[in-house]
N, C-alpha and C positions, 0 to 999 in steps of 0.2 A: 436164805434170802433170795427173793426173785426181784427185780425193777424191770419194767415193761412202760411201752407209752403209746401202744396197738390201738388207741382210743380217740373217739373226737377231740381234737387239739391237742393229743399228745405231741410231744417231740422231746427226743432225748436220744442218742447215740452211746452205749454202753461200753468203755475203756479195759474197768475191770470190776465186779462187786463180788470179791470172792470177801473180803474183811469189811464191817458195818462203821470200823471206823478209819478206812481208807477207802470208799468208792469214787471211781474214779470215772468221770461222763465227759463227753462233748455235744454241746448245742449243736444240730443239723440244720445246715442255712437253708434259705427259701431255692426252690427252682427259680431259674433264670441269671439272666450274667451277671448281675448285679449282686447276686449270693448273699443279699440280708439274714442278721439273725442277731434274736437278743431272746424270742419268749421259748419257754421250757418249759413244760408240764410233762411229768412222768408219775410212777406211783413204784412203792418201795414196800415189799410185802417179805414178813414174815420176821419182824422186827421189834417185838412188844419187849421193854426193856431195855432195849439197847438205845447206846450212846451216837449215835450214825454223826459220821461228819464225809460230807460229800463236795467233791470238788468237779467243779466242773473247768475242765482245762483250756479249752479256748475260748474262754470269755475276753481276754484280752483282745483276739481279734474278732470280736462283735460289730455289730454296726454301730454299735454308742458306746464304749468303752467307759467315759465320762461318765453313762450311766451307773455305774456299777458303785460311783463311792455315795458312800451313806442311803444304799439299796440294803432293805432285806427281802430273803424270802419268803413267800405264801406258803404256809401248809393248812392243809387240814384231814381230820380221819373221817368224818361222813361228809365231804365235800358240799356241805352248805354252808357253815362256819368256817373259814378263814382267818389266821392268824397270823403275824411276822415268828419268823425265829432268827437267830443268831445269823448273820451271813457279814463275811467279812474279804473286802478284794485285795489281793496281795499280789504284785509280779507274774499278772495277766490270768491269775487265778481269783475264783470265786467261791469262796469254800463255805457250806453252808451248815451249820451243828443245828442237831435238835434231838430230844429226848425222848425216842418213844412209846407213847405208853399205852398203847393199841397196836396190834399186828400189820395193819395197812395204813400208808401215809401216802397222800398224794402233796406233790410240789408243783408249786408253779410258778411264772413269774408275776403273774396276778391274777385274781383268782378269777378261774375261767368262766367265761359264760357260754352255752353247750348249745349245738343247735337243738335239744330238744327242749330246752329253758327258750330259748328262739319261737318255737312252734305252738308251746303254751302261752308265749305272749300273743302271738297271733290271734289264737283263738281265741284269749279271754276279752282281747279287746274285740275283736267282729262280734262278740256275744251280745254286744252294746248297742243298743239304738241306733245309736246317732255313726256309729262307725263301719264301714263295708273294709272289704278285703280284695285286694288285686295283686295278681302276677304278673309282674312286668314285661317277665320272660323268660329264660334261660341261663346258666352261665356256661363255662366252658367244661365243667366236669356235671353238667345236667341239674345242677339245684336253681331253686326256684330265688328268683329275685323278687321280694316281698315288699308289698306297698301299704298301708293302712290310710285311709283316708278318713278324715273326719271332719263331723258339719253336715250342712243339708244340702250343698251343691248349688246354690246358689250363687250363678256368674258374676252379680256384681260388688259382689264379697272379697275382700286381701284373697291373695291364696299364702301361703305360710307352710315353711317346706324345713323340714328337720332330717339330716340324715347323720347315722353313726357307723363307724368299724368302715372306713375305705381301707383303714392299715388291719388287719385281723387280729394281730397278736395286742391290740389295746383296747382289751374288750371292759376294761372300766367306760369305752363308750358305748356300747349296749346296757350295760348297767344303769349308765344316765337316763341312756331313752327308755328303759323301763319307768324310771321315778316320774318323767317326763309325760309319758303316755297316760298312768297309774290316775296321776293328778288331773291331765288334761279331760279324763276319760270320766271324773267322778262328777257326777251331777249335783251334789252337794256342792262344789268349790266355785264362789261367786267370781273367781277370775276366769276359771276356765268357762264359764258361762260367758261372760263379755267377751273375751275373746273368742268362742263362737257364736257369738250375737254378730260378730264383724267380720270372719275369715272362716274359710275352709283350710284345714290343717293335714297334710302330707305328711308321711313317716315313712321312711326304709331304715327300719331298726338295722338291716344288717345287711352292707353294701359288699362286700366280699364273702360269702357263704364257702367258696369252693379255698380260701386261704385259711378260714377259721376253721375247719374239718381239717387239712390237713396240718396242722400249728404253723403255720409263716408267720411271721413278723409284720411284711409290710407289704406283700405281694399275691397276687390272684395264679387260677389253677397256669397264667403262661409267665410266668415270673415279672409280670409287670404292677407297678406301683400306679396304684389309680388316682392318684391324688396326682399326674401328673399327666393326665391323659384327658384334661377336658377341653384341652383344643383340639385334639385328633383323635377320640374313640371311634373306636371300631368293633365290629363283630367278629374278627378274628385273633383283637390281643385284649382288647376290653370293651367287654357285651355291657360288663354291668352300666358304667357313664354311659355309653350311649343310649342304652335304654331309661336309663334315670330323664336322660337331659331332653330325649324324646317325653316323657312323662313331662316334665316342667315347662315345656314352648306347648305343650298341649290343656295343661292347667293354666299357666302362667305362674309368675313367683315374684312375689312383693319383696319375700322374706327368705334366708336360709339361715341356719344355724347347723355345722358340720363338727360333730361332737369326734374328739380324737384322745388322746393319752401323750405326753411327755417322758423321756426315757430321761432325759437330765435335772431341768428344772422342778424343784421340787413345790411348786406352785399351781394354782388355776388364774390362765388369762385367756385373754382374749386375740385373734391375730385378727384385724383386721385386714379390709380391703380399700383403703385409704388411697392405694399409691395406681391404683388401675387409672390407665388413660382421660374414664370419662367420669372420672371420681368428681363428685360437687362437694360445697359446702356442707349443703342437708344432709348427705350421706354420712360424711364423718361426723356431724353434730348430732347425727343419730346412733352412732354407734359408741360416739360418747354418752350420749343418757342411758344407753343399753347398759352400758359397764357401770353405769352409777347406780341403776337402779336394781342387780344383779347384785352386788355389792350390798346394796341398804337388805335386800332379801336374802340372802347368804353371806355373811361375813366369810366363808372359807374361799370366794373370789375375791382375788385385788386385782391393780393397775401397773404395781411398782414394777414387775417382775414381767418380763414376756420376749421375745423375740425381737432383733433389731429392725428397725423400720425402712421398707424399701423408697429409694431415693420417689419423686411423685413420675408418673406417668411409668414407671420401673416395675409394676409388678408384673408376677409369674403368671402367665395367662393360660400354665397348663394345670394350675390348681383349683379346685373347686370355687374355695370363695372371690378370688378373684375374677375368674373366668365368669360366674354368675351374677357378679355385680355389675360388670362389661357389658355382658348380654343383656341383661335385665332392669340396668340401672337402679339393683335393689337393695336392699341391707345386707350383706351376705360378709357369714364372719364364720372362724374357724374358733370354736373350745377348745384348751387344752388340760387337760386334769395328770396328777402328777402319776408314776409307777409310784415313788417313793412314799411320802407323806408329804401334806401339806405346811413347810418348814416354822407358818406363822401360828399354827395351830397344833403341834405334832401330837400322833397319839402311838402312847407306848407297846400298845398290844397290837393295833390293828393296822398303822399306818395310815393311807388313804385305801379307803377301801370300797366295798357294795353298798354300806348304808349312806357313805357319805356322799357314793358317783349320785345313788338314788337322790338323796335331795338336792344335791346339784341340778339333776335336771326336772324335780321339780321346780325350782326355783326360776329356773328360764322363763316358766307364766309369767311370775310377775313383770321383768325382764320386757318381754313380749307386749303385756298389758299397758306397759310406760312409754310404749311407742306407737302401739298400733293402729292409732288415728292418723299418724303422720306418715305412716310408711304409703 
C-alpha cells in the first residue's frame, strides 16, 4: 500500500499506512498565520479488495469543524467520476470507509478541479468567436491570472463580471463556471444570445491558481485570504484582486456574481451586498428578482437558508461583493454551493457534485437574463 499527494491539489500528511484498515493522516494547513485547512485530496494505491477505513486525525482542529457532520467523502478510481463513500466524524476524528475494488483510489474533499481541466477550459472557449483570451498577469508563485472575455466589446453595453475559486480548496466553484461559460458560450441558447445582445461578459474561472496547485483551503501562494483583501490589494500579499480590480475600473462592472463553496451549510444561497454604505433600494430589489428568478431556473437554489445579515451601512468592505457594490454601485453578490449535499434535494450516491455545480452555473443566464435591462 502506498498513499502520496505529490500532485496538483494534493494534500495529505501521512501518520501511519502500514494496515489498510487502520490509516492513519493529517490535513496539512495553508501557509500563513492563519493556518487554514479543511480540503484533502491524496490517492491510496495498491489496494484492490480491501476494506480501507482511514482517519484522518486533526480534523477536529480544521477551520470548520461544524463542517464535518453529515459530510461524506469524494472518491473516485479514474478521477472523472466522483462518488460519496461512508465517512463518519467522531471526537475530532473523520474516518472515512470504502471498499476497494480497483488498485488506485483518489480522495478528496471534493472533487477536484485540476489546473489542467483549468487550461482546457481556456482554450475551448477562446476557440469561439465571440470569445478572446487575456492574462491579467502574474501571481506570486508565477501562474498566469486568466481572464475570458466575451461579446463584441462594444462600450456602451452592461459589462457583467463573474469570478470563481478566491478560496481554492472550493473548486465546486470552477465547476460552476464551467456550466456557466459552456452555456454562455453556445450559440444555440436564446438567453445567452440576449444577454450578449446587451453586455460584454468577464470571467476569471480561477482567482487563486498558486493555492489550487498547492491544496489550500482558503489561501494564496503568501497565506492570505483574498476574499478579504479588496480594500487593500497589493502586489506583494495579493496580485490576484488587484489585478482583477484594475481589470474591472478598466471595463467597468454593472454586474458580479463570485461563485464560492460552503463547508457547513448544506444549501445554495445567495450573500448579498445589501448592508454596504451606498446600498439603494434598486439594488436590493434587484438582487431580490435575482434570487427569484434563480430559483424558478434551478430549484436546487433557495432563500430560507444563508448567512446572517449584516446590520445596514455594516458591511465588510474587504470582501469582494461588497467592496464592488460600494465601488461600482452595481449588483454584486457572492454564490454559495454546499461541500455536503443539497439537504432539500439530497442525492444518495453523489451528494452535491460536478453535474449539479455545472447547472447551477448554467442557470445564472437565466438569473442574469431577469435582470439585465435594469442593471
Amino acid at each position: 500500500m502506498h498513499i502520496s499527494s505529490n500532485f496538483d491539489s494534493g494534500n495529505i500528511e501521512i501518520v501511519s499506512a502500514e494496515d489498510p484498515q487502520d490509516i492513519r493522516l493529517r490535513i496539512r494547513p495553508d501557509v500563513g498565520e492563519d493556518a487554514f485547512f479543511q480540503w484533502f485530496h491524496f490517492r491510496v494505491s495498491g489496494v484492490a479488495g480491501e476494506s480501507l477505513v482511514i482517519r484522518i486525525e486533526n480534523a477536529g482542529e480544521a477551520s470548520y469543524p461544524a463542517g464535518w457532520d453529515g459530510y461524506r467523502a469524494c472518491v473516485s478510481g479514474d478521477r472523472d467520476s466522483w462518488v460519496r463513500t461512508d465517512t463518519d466524524y467522531q471526537d475530532g476524528v473523520l474516518t472515512i470507509r470504502h471498499l476497494a475494488e480497483v488498485d488506485s483510489l483518489y480522495f478528496a474533499y471534493f472533487a477536484p478541479y485540476s489546473r489542467e481541466r483549468h487550461r482546457d477550459l481556456i482554450a475551448a472557449c477562446q476557440s469561439q468567436p465571440n470569445c478572446r483570451h487575456a492574462v491579467l498577469g502574474e501571481t506570486l508563485d508565477g501562474e498566469e491570472l486568466d481572464l475570458l472575455v466575451i461579446g463584441d466589446g462594444d462600450p456602451a453595453k452592461k459589462s457583467v463580471w463573474a469570478i470563481a475559486r478566491q478560496h481554492p480548496g472550493e473548486s465546486m466553484a470552477e465547476w460552476c463556471m464551467e456550466g456557466f461559460l459552456t452555456r454562455l458560450l453556445d450559440r444555440s441558447d436564446p438567453v445567452s444570445r440576449e444577454i450578449l445582445a446587451r453586455a460584454n461578459v468577464y470571467a476569471i474561472p480561477n482567482m487563486n491558481p498558486d493555492g489550487s496547485r498547492r491544496g489550500h483551503l482558503r489561501t494564496n501562494a503568501a497565506g492570505i485570504n483574498l476574499n478579504r483583501e479588496w480594500d487593500k490589494a497589493s502586489m506583494e500579499k495579493s496580485p490576484e484582486v488587484l489585478l482583477a480590480l484594475k481589470a474591472m475600473d478598466n471595463a467597468g462592472l454593472h454586474f458580479c456574481l463570485d461563485m464560492h463553496g460552503d463547508e457547513g451549510l448544506p444549501y445554495n444561497f445567495i450573500a448579498g451586498a445589501d448592508a454596504v454604505p451606498s446600498a439603494t433600494q434598486k439594488m436590493i430589489d434587484l438582487r431580490i428578482a435575482y434570487e427569484a428568478a434563480l430559483q424558478r431556473a434551478n430549484p436546487d437554489f433557495q432563500t430560507k437558508h444563508g448567512y446572517p445579515k449584516a446590520a445596514p451601512g455594516k458591511a465588510n468592505l474587504s470582501m469582494c461583493s461588497a467592496q464592488l457594490a460600494e465601488r461600482f454601485g452595481a449588483l454584486s453578490m457572492t454564490l454559495e454551493m454546499p461541500f455536503k449535499d443539497n439537504a432539500d434535494a439530497p442525492d444518495p450516491v453523489n451528494g452535491w457534485s460536478i453535474a449539479r455545480s455545472r447547472l447551477m452555473g448554467a442557470a445564472q443566464l437565466d438569473a442574469i437574463y431577469a435582470v439585465i435591462d435594469d442593471l
